[in-house]
C-alpha positions as CSV (number, residue, x, y, z in Angstrom):
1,X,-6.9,-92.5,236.3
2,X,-4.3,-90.4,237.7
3,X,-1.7,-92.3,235.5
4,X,-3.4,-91.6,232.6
5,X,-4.1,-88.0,232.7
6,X,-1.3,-86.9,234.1
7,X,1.2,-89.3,233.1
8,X,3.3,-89.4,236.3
9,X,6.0,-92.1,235.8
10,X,6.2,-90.8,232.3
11,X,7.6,-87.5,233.9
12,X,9.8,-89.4,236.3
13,X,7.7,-88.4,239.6
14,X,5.4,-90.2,241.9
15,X,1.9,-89.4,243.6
16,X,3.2,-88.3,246.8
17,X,6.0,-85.8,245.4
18,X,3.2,-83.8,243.2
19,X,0.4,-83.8,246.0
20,X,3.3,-82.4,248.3
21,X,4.6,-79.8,245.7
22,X,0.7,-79.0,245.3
23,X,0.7,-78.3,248.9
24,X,3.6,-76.2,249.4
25,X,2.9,-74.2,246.3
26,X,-1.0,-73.6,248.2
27,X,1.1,-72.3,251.1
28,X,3.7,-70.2,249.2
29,X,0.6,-68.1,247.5
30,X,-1.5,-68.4,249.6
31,X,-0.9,-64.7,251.3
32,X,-2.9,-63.7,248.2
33,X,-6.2,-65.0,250.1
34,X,-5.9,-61.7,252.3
35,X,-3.7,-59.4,250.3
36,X,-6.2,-59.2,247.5
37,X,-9.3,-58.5,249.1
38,X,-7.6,-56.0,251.4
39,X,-6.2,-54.6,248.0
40,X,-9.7,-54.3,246.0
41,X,-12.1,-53.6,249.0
42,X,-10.5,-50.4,249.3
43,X,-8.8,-47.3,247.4
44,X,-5.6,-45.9,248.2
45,X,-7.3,-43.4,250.3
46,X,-8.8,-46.2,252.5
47,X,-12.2,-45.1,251.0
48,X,-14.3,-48.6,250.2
49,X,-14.3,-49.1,246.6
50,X,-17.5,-51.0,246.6
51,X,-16.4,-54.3,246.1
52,X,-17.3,-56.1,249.4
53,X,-14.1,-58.2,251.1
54,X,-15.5,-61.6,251.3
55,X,-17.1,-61.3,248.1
56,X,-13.4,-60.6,246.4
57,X,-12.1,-63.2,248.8
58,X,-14.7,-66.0,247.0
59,X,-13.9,-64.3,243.7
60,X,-9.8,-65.0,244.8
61,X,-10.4,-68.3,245.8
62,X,-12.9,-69.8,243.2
63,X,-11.2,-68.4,240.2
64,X,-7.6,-69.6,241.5
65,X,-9.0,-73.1,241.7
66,X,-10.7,-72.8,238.4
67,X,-7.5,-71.2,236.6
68,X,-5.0,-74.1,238.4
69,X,-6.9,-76.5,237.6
70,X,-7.2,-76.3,233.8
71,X,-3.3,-75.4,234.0
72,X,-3.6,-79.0,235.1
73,X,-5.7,-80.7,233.1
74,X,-5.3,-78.9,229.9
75,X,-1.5,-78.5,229.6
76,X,-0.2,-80.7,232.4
77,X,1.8,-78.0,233.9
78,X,2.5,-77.4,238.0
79,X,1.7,-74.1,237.4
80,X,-0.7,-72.4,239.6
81,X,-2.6,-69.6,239.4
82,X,-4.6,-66.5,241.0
83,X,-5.5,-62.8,240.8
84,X,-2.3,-61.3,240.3
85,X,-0.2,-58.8,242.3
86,X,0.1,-56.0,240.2
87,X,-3.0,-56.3,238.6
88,X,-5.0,-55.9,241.5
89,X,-3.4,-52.4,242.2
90,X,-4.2,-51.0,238.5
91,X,-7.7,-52.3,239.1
92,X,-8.2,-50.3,241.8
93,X,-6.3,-47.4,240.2
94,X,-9.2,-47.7,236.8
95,X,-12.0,-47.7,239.7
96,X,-10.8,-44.4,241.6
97,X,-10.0,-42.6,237.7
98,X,-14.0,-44.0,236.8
99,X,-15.2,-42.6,239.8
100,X,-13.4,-39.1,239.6
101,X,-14.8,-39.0,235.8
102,X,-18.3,-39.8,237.7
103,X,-19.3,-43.2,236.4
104,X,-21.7,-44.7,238.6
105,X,-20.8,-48.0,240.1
106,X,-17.2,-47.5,239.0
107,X,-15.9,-51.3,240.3
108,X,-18.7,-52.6,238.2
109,X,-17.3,-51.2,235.3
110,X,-14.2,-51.9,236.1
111,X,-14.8,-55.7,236.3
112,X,-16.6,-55.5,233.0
113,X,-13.1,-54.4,231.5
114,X,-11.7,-57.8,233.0
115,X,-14.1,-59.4,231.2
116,X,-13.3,-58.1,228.0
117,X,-9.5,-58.0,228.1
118,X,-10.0,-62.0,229.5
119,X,-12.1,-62.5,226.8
120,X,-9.5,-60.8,223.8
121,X,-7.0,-62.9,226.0
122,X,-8.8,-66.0,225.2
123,X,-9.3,-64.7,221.0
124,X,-5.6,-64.0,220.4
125,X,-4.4,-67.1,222.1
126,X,-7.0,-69.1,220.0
127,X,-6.0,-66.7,216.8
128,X,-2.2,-67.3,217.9
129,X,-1.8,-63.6,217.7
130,X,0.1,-63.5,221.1
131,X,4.1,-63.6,220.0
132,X,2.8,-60.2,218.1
133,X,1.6,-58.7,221.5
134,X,4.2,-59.7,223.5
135,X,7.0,-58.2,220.9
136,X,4.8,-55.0,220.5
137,X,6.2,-53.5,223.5
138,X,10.1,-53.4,224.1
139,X,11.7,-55.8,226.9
140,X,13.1,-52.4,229.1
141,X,9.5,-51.2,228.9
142,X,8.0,-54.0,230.2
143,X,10.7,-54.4,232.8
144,X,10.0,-51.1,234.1
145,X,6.3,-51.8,234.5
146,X,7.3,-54.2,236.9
147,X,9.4,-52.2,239.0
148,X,7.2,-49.2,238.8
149,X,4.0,-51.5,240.3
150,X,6.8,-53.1,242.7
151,X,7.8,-50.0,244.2
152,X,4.2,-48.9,244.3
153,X,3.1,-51.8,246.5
154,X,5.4,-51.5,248.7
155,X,4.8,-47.6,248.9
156,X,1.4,-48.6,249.7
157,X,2.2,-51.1,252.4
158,X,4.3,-48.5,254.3
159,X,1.3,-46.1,253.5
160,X,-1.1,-48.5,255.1
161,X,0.9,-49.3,257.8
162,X,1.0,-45.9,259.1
163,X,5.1,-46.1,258.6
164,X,4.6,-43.1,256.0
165,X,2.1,-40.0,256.4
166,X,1.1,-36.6,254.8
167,X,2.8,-33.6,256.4
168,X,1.9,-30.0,255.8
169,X,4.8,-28.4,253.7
170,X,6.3,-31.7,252.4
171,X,3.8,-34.3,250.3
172,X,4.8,-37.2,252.8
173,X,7.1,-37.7,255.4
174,X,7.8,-40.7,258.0
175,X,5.5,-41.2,261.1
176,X,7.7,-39.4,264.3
177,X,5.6,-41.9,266.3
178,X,7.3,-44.8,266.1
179,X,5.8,-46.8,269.2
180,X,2.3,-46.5,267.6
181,X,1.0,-50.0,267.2
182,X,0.0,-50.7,263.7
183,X,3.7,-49.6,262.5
184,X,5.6,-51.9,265.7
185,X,3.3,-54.3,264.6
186,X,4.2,-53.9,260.6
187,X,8.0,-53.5,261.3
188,X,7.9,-57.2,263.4
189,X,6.1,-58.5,260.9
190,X,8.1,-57.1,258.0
191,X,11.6,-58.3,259.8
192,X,10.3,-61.9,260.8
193,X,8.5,-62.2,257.4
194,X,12.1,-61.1,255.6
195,X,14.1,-64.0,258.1
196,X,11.9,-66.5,256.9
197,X,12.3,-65.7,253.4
198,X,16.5,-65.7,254.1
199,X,16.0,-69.0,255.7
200,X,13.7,-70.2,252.6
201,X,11.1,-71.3,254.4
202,X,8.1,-72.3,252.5
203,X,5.0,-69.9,252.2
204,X,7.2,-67.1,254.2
205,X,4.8,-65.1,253.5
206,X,1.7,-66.8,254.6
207,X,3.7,-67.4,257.8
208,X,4.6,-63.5,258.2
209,X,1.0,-62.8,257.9
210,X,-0.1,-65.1,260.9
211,X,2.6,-64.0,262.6
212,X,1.7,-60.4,262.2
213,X,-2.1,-61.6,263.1
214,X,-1.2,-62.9,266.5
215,X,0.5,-59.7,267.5
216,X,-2.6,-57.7,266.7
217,X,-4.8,-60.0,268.4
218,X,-2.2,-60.1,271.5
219,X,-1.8,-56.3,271.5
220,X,-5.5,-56.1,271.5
221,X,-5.6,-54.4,267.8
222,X,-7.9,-56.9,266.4
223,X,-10.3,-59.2,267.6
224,X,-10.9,-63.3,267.4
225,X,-13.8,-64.0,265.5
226,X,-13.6,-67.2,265.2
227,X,-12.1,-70.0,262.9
228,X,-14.8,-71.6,260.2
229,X,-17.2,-70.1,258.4
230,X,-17.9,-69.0,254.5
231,X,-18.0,-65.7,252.7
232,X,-21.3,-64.0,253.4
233,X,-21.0,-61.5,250.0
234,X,-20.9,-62.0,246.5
235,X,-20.3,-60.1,243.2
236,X,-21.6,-62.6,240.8
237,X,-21.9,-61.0,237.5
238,X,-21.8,-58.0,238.9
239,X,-20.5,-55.9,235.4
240,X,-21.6,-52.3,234.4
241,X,-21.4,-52.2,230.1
242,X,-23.6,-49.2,230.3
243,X,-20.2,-47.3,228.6
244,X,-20.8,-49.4,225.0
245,X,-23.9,-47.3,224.4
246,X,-22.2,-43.5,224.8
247,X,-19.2,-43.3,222.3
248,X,-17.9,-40.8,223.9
249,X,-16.5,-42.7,226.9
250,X,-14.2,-45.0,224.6
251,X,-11.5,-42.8,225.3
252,X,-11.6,-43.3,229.0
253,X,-12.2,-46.7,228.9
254,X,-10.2,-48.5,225.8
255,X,-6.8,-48.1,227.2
256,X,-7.8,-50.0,230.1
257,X,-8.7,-52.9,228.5
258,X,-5.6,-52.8,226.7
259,X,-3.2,-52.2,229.3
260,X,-5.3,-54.9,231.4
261,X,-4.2,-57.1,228.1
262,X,-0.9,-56.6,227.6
263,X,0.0,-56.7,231.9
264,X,-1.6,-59.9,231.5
265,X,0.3,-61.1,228.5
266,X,3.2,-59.9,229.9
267,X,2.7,-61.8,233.3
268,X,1.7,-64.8,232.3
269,X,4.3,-65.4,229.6
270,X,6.8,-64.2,231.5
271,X,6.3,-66.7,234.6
272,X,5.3,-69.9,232.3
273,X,9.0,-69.9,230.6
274,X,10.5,-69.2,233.9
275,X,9.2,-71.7,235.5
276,X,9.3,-74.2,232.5
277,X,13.3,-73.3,232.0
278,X,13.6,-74.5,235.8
279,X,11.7,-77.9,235.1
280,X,13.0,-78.9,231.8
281,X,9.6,-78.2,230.1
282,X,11.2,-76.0,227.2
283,X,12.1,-77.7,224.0
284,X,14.5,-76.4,221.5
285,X,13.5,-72.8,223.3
286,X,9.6,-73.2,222.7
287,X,7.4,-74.9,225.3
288,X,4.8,-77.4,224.0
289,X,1.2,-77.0,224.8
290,X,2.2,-73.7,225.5
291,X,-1.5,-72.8,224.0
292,X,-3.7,-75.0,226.2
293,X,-1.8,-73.2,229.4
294,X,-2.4,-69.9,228.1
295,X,-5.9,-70.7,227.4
296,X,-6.2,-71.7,231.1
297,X,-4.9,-68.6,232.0
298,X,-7.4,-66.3,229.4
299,X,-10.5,-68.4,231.0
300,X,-9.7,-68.2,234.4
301,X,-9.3,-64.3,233.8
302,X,-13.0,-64.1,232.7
303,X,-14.2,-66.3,235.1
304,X,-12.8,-64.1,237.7
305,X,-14.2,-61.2,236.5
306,X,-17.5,-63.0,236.7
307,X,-17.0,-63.9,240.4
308,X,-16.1,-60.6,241.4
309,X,-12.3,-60.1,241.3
310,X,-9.2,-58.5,238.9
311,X,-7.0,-60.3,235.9
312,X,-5.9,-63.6,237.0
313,X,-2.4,-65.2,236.1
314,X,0.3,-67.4,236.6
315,X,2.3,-67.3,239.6
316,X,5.8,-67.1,239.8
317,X,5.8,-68.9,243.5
318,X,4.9,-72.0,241.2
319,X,8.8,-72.1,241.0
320,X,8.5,-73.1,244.4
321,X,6.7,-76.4,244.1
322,X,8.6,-77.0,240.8
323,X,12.2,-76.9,243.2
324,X,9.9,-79.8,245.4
325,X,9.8,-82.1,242.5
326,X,6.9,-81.2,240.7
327,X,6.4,-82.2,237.2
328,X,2.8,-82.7,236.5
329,X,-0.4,-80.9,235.8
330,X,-1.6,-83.1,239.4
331,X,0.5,-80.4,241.5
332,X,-1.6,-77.3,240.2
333,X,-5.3,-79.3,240.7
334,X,-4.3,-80.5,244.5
335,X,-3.3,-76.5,244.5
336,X,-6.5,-75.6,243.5
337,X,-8.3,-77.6,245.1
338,X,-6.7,-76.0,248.8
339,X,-7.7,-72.6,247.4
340,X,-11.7,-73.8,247.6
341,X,-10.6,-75.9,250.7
342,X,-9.7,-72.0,252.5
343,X,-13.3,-70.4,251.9
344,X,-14.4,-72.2,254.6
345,X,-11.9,-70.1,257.2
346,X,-12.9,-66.4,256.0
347,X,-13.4,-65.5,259.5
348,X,-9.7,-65.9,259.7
349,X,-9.8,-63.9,256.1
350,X,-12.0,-61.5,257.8
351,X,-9.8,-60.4,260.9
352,X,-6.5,-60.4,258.6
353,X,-8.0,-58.5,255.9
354,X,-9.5,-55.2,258.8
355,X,-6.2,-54.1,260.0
356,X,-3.9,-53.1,257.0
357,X,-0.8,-53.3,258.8
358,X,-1.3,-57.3,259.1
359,X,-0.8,-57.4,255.4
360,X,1.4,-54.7,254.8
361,X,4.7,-56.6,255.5
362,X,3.7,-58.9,252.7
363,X,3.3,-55.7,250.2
364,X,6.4,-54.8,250.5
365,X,8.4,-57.9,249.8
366,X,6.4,-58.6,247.1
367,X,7.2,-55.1,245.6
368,X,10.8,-56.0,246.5
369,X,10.7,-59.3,244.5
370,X,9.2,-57.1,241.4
371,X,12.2,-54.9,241.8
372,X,14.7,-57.2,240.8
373,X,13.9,-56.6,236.8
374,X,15.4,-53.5,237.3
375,X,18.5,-55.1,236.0
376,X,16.9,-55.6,232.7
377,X,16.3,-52.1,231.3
378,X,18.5,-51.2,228.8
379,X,20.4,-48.3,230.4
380,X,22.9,-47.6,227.7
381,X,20.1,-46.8,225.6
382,X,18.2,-43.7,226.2
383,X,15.4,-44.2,223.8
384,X,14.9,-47.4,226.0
385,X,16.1,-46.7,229.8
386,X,14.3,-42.8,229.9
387,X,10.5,-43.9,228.8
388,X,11.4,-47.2,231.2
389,X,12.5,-44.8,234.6
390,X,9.8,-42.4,233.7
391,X,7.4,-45.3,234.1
392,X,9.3,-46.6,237.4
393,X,9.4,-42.9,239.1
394,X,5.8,-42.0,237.4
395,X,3.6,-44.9,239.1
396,X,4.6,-44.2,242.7
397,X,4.9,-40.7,242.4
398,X,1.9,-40.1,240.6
399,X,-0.3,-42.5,242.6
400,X,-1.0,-44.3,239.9
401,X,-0.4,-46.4,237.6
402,X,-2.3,-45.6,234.5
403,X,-0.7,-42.1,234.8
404,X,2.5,-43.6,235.2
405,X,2.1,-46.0,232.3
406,X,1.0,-43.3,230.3
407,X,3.7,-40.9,230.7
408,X,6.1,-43.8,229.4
409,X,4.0,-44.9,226.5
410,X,3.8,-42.0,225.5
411,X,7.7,-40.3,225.5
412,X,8.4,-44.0,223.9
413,X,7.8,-43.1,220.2
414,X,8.5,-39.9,220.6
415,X,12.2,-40.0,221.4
416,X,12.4,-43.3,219.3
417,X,11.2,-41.0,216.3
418,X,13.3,-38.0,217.1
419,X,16.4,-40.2,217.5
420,X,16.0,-41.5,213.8
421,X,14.8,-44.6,215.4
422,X,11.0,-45.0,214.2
423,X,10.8,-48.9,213.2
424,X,11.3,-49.8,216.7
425,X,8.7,-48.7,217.4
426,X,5.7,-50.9,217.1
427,X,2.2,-49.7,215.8
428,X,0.4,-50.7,219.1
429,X,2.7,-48.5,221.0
430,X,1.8,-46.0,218.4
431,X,-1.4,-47.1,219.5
432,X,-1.8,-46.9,223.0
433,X,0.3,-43.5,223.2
434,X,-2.4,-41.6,220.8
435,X,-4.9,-43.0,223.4
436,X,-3.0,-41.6,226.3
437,X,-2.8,-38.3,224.5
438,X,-6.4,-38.1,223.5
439,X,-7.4,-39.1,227.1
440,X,-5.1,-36.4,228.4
441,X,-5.8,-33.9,226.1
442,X,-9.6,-33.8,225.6
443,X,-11.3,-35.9,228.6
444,X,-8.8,-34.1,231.4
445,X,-8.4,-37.2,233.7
């Protein structure tokens, strides 16, 4: 049965390799199974959002399975998948902006604008509209996104940690106390977390986090509570279209959906040829079945949003399991399959996920791995590098990364325009910067 769905010896592997690569890819992005519901539980204030932990750790773990598995079975691809890094952060960013604009239930309403950018996901892949989207906005554009967020997670693991801090005179300035637990605790972590990685050890990260975990529990920071057990919270369904019915909230809510689209778009395209140009899967530059894997992708999105979690996509760590020997759609399914395998620990979820400075090490290397596009922007072209490094310097500086995105979407056209340059510019970046300015300019937020 295997045989024939997966065609094993076709792809010149064996059983054994792809459960293996399936195993090490669980372990390599696996850290997500904290990160995220530390990330979406809270705001960047450390306020709760509303979204309870173990409910977005169900949400993680459910749709991850879901989403690897029809990478497996529909396009026969070790590519896994999960909420995304990135995303996660911008979700929270649309539920703190909802909130300050006074929308009840703001995470409600923010998982209902998953839904619907998973579900035009899912209509252009089916439409083949996708090539369009994914040329609509320039590569040093979309390279900068990814620093911007990168630097911004890792400005909120030092935050979290309690290695940065708000000063009167200065916006923020580095903790003086230097012995205080959580940031000993986040600096170990961070420098046994970064060995690991030089060393390549598989899942470094999952392994910084434990490590991280025993020296809270030894230091007396956090408390065992024990070892199996399942998620006691849900957010099934839990979406908030109340917005459809008042017009005048389009404004606040539209560019979400579409920069929820295109970070998707961007993400998931992005890893699948990276990690098919690694395992051979690309032929004559175009990867076949590329439509089943990005349906996968669109369907695990708006099944996540249904659990109770933020856009889900492919993961780059797939790479990982791909260097193993993976070759088959088997390695993402065993992958999936661990993911609903760890819902039965969320104690250990649960004591990882209460002290920020656990996960924090994790944050920042992950923003550090996002960094490394930097080398893409165009910076001999100024209508290309200064919209690109206003997005990188606007996300962390502004707190956020709609406001970041924003002020780069929206001096895009105009210095493409006023450099004689016009037809570079696509009419969805037209698009989304006329959004930005309407938001900015009559709704004040």
């Amino acid at each position: 049965m295997l045989e024939r769905t997966f065609r094993i010896r076709e792809s010149g592997t064996d059983i054994r390799t792809e459960l293996l690569a399936g195993l090490t890819t669980f372990l390599t992005m696996a850290y997500i199974i904290f990160v995220n519901p530390a990330v979406l539980s809270k705001d960047f204030a450390g306020n709760p959002t509303g979204l309870p932990a173990e409910a977005v750790m169900l949400a993680t773990c459910v749709a991850a399975c879901i989403g690897s598995s029809l990478m497996g079975l529909l396009a026969n691809y070790p590519i896994a998948q999960a909420p995304g890094m990135g995303e996660n952060f911008f979700f929270v960013t649309v539920v703190m902006t909802l909130a300050a604009d006074g929308f009840p239930h703001p995470w409600k309403v923010a998982l209902g604008i998953i839904f619907l950018s998973g579900v035009l996901f899912l209509a252009l892949t089916m439409f083949r509209v996708r090539e369009a989207l994914i040329d609509a906005v320039s590569p040093s554009m979309k390279n900068g996104i990814a620093v911007g967020i990168g630097l911004f997670i890792s400005f909120i693991g030092l935050k979290n940690a309690g290695v940065i801090i708000e000063a009167p005179g200065t916006a923020l300035r580095l903790n003086p106390d230097v012995t205080e637990p959580r940031v000993l605790i986040f600096f170990a972590g961070l420098m046994v977390t970064g060995a690991l990685c030089a060393w390549k050890v598989r899942g470094a990260l999952l392994w910084g986090i434990l490590f991280s975990t025993a020296l809270a529990l030894v230091s007396g920071q956090q408390r065992w509570e024990g070892v199996i057990g399942l998620p006691r919270a849900h957010a099934l369904f839990q979406f908030d279209f109340g917005w459809i019915r008042t017009p005048e909230t389009y404004l606040k809510i539209v560019p979400f959906v579409i920069i929820f689209l295109f970070m998707n778009v961007f993400d998931t395209v992005g890893t699948l040829i990276g990690v098919s140009e690694q395992a051979g899967f690309l032929v004559d530059n175009k990867l076949p079945r590329a439509r089943q894997a990005l349906v996968s992708d669109a369907v695990a999105t708006v099944a996540g949003a249904c659990m109770g979690t933020s856009t889900v996509t492919s993961y780059i760590e797939s790479a990982v399991g791909v260097a193993t020997g993976a070759r088959t759609g088997l390695t993402s399914v065993v992958t999936g399959m661990l993911f609903l395998v760890a819902l039965f620990f969320t104690p250990i979820a649960r004591m990882v996920g209460g002290y920020p400075a656990i996960t924090a090490p994790a944050l920042v290397l992950v923003g550090s791995m996002m960094v490394r596009t930097i080398e893409k922007v165009e910076w001999d072209d100024p209508t290309e590098s200064l919209p690109s490094f206003l997005i990188v310097l606007g996300i962390p500086l502004f707190f956020n990364i709609s406001d970041g995105l924003a002020i780069g979407f929206i001096a895009y056209p105009v210095i493409k325009v006023l450099s004689g340059r016009s037809r570079e510019v696509s009419a969805v970046v037209y698009l989304i910067a006329i959004l930005f300015v309407a938001r900015y300019l009559f709704l004040r937020v």
